[in-house]
N, C-alpha and C positions, 0 to 999 in steps of 0.2 A: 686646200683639199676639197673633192667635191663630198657632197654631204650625201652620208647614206639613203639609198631611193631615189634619187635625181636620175632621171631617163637620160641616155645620151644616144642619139641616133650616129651611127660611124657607116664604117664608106661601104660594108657588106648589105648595105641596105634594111640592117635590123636593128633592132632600137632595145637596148641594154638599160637595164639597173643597175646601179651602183649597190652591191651587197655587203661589200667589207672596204674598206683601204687604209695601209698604213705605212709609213713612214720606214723602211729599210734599208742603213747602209745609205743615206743620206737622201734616199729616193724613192719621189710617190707610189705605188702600187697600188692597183683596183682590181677587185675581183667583181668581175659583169658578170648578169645572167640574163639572156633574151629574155624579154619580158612575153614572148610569144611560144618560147619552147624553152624550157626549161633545162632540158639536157645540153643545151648550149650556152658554155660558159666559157671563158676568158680570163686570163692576167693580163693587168695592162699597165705599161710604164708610161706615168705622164711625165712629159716632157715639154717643157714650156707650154705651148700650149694645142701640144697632140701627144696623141696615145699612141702607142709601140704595144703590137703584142707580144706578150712572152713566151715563145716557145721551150727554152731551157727546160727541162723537163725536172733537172737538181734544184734551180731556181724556185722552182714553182713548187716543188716539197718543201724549200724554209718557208716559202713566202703562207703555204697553208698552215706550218707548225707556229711562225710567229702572228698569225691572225688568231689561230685556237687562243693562244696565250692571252690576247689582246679580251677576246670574247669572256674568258675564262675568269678576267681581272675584272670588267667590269662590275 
């Protein structure tokens, strides 16, 4: 898993935090947010070792309900 805050620069040429990720249905998911504009943000499936963004729009409402959860637990 990458560790919350770790920059990752990807191929739109902007360079992303790591704000949340967690384990889903056996698979990574990161929630990015340009570290340059904030209203730009991401799901991303890691996948060995590249990121897939998530467009599912159903997807990406579990994936905010089970990070609340996560956040909530801590």
């Amino acid at each position: 898993m990458y560790n919350i805050g770790t920059v990752l620069d990807l191929s739109d040429n902007c360079s992303y935090a790591v704000i949340s990720n967690i384990i889903y249905e056996e698979k990574e998911y990161l929630y990015l947010v340009d570290i340059n504009d904030n209203s730009n943000m991401i799901f991303a499936l890691k996948n060995n070792d590249t990121l897939e963004i998530v467009h599912d729009t159903s997807l990406i409402n579990k994936l905010i309900l089970e990070m609340n959860k996560q956040v909530n637990n801590s």
